[in-house]
N, C-alpha and C positions, 0 to 999 in steps of 0.2 A: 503670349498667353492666349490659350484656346477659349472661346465663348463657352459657354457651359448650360445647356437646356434644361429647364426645371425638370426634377423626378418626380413624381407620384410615391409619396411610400405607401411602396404596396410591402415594404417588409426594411424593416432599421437599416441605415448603410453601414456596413462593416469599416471598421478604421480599423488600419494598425498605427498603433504609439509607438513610433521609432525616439527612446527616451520616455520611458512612462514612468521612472521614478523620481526624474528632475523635476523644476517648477512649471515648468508648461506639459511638463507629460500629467501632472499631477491636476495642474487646472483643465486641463482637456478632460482627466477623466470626471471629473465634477459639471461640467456640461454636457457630458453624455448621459451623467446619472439624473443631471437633472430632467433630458429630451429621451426617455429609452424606449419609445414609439418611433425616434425619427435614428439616433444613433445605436450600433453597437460596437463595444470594444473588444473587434475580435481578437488581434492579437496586440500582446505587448511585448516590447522592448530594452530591457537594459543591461545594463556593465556588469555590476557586481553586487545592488543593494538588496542581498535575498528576503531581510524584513521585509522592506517596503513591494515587496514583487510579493513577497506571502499574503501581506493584506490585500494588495491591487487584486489579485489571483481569488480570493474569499469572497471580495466586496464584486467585483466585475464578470468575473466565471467568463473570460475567456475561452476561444477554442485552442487558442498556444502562446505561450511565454517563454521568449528565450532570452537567456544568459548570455551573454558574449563572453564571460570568463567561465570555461567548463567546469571549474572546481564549487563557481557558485551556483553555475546550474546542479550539481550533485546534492548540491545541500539544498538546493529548493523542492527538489524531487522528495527527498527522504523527508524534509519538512512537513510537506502539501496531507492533511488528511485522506484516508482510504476513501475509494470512490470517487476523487477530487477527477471531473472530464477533463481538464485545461492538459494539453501535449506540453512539456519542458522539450526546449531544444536548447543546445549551444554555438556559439562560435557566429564567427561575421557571416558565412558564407547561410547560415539559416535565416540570419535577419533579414541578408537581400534576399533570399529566396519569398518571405513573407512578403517585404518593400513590394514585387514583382506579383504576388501571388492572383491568381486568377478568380480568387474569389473575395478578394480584399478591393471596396469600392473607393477610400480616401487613405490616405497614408501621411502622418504627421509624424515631419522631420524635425527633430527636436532634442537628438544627441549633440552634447555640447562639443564643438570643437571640430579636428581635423576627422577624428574617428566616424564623425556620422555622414562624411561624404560619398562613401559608397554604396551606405544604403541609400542616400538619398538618389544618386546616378541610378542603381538599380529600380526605384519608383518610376524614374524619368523612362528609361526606356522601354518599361510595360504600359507605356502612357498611362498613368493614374490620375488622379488629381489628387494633387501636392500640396499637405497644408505646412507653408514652409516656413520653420523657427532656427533654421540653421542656418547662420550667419556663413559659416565656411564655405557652404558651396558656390555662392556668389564672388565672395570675398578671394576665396584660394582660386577659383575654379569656375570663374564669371564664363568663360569663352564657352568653358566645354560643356559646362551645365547648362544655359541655356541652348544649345546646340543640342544636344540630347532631347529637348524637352520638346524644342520642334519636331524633331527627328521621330521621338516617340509617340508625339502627337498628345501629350502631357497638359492637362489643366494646372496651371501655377498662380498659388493664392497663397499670399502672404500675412502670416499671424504675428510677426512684430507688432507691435503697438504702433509705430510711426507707419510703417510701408501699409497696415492695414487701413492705416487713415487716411494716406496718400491715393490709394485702389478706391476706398468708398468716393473722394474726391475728386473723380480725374473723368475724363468723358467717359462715356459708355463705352462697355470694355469692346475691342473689335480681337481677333484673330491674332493681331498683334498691335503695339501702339505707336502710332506712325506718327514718330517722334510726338505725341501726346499734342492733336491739332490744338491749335488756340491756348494753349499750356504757355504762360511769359516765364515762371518760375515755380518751385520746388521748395516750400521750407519745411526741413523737420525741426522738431519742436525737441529742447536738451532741457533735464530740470537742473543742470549745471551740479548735482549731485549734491555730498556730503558736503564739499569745499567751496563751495558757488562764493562764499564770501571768506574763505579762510587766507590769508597772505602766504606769498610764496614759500617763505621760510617752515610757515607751519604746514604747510602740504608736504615738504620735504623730507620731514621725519613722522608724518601720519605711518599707526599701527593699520595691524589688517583689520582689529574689528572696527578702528575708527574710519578705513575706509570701506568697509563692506555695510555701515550703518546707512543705509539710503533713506532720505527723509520720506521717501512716498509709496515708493516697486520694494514688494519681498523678493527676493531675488537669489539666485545661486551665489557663492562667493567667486569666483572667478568674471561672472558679469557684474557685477557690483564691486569690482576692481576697475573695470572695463566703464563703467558707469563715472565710477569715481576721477579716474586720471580723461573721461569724456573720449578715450580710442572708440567706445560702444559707439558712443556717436559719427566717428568717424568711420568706422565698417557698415553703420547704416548708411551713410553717405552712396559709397563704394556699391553697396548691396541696391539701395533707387536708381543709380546709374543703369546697372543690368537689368531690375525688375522691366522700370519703366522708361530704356532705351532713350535715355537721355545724355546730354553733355554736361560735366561738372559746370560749366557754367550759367547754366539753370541750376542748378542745386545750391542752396544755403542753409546754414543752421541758425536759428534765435533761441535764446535761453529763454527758458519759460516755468518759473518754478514751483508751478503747482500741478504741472505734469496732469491738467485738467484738456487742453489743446492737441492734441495728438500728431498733428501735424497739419500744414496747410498748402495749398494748389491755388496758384494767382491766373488770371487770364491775359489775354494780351487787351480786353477790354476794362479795365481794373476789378473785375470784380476778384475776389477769394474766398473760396470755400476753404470750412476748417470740419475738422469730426473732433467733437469735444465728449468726453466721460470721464468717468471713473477712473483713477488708474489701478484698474484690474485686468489683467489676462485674459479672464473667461469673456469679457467683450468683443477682442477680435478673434477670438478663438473660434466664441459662436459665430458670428459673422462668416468666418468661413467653412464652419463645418455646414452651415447651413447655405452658403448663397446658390442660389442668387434670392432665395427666400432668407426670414427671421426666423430665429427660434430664441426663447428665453438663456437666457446665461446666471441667473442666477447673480447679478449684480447689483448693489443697490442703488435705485434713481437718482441722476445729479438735480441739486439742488440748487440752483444760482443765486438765488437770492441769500440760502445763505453762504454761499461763498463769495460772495460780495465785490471781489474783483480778481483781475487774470492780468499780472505781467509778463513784461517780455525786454529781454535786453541780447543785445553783441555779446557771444563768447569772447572769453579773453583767452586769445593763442599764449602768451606767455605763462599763464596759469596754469593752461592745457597743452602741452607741446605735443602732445602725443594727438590730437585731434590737427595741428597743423601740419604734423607727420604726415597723416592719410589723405589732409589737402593734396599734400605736394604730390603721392602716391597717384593720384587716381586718374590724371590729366595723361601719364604714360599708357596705361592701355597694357603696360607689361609685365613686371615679375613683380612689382616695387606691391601692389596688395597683397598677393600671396606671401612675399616673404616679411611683410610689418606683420601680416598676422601668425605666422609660427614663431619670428620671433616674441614677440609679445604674448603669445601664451607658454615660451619657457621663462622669460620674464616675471610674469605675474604669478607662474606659479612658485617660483625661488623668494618672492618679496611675502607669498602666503604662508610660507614655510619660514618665515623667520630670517631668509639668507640675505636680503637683500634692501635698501632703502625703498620710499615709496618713489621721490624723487630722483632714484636711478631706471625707475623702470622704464620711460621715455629717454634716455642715457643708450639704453642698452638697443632697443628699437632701432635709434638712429644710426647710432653705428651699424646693427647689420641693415639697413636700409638704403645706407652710403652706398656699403661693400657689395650686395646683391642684387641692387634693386632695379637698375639699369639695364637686365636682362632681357631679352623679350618674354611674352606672356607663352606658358607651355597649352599646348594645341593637344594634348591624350590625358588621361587621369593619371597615366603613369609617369609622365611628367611632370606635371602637379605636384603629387607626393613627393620625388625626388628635389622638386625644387623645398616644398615645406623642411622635407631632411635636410637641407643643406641651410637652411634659416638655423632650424632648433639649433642645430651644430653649430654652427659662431656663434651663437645667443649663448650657445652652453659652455662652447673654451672663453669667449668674454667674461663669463663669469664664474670662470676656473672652473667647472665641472666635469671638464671633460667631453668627449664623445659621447 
């Protein structure tokens, strides 16, 4: 991670929302609306949700919005009232083009999944500064993305809620973090989810809304799957490895179920610093559109008194198989995180469609984690992908679907 020298706004910094209709492209843009002296949202980002890109497009007046599915970009275009300045574009090759763009000052990456890792690489290598919500590019693509970011010479600041409390916590940021001096350990902080206390049997045959119900985080359905069976917490794991160049053996997780603790940094002297709030997004979000300065987020002040107490307990791996999956994963250095995370989001997507148990969706993980995962780590992005391909693929004849 590059240091980063205060700005002067002598004029708002341009962001582009790689994922501006998801829930962090959505809270990002509620902290710019809230700061429109220090941010703007120059361009935005998404898939296919032309409502919500019509509002975003009304309420934010953009300089461009692109579609990544051309058919939705056509219907945003024909949507948009006369006179509307915002440029519509389509397809991947515009979104990087924006990611990279020469007049774009922060770039938040924040497409769910394997899809948003090229825009993300593309950010890295026009050196930007990267406000990063994509778990995949660490997770599939740990090597080659931070490699790119030196290379680019890329500011990397992390808007996860844990990594963001990890970064506020940790020494003063240098150039990079040389092995994190006087750092003894690493905890991120798990609200143990929907099931923290549910028995195996009933986790087994939990529904999608029963697991997409999170007692605290609003959430996509696909992380709040991820939340639920605790893998989330395991790709964050995998993801503090790369941020802050550390060895799984300083990293652990404690359940903590008021998702008030964000996460915590021990020293080698006892002491431990924690970053405690709200569990709201627009927290680290502003955090990093703004640092090394504050700006409002628009969240409301914790109150400790009356929250009255903050525990914390041991995850239970048999509960969670799927977070001592990415245990096992991450001590290899090689293929075993990219391939638990393709397989685990065809997985989770088969068990949100109805096709699948809750309790096979770490079934199906391990298996192709068995079969793949002893790989070495790919060295291009085009190996990356081809290995993610070759994950979905077993994940998807395991569970009869075919190629």
């Amino acid at each position: 991670m590059n240091s980063f020298n205060p700005v002067a706004y002598e004029r708002p910094r341009r962001v582009v929302v790689l994922g501006s209709t998801g829930s962090i492209g959505r809270s990002t843009l509620a902290v710019i609306a809230n700061e429109p002296t220090k941010f703007e949202a120059w361009a935005l980002v998404a898939r296919s949700d032309v409502a919500q890109m019509r509002e975003q497009i009304l309420a934010m007046r953009p300089a461009y919005a692109v579609m990544v599915d051309p058919s939705a970009a056509r219907q945003l275009s024909e949507s948009l009232p006369a006179g509307q300045r915002t440029e519509v574009l389509s397809g991947d090759q515009a979104a990087c083009d924006l990611a990279a763009h020469s007049q774009a000052d922060s770039v938040v990456a924040a497409v769910v999944g394997a899809a948003g890792l090229p825009f993300a690489l593309a950010a890295a290598r026009a050196g930007k500064r990267i406000l990063l919500a994509n778990k995949e590019a660490l997770v599939m693509a740990g090597r080659v993305f931070m490699e790119t970011v030196r290379a680019g010479g890329a500011t990397l600041l992390p808007v996860d809620s844990e990594h963001n409390a990890i970064f506020q916590c940790m020494p003063v940021a240098d150039t990079r973090w040389p092995h994190a001096r006087g750092v003894r350990r690493v905890l991120l902080t798990a609200s143990g989810g929907p099931f923290r206390r549910s028995s195996v049997r009933e986790i087994e045959d939990a529904t999608p809304d029963q697991a997409c119900a999170h007692p605290n985080w609003s959430m996509g359905r696909k992380i709040s799957v991820d939340s639920a069976t605790m893998m989330n917490k395991g790709l964050e794991l995998i993801e503090a490895a790369w941020l802050f160049d550390l060895p799984p053996s300083q990293l652990e997780v404690v359940v903590h179920p008021q998702s008030i603790v964000h996460s915590l940094v021990e020293y080698v002297d006892g002491s431990m610093l924690a970053q405690l709030g709200n569990p709201d997004m627009r927290t680290p979000i502003a955090h990093a559109l703004a640092w090394p300065e504050r700006c409002k987020s628009g969240v409301t002040m914790l109150d400790l008194a009356r929250l009255g107490r903050l525990d914390f307990e041991a995850p239970d791996l048999v509960r969670f198989p799927c977070l001592r999956l990415a245990l096992e994963a991450i001590p290899s250095a090689g293929a075993g995180p990219c391939v638990l995370n393709g397989a685990n989001e065809i997985s989770v997507a088969r068990f949100l469609a109805g096709g699948l148990r809750f309790g096979q969706i770490a079934q199906i993980n391990e298996s192709v984690l068995n079969r793949l995962g002893h790989q070495a780590a790919p060295t291009t992005l085009d190996g990356v992908l081809e290995l993610d391909r070759e994950a979905r693929s077993l994940a998807s004849e395991l569970l009869g679907m075919g190629h």
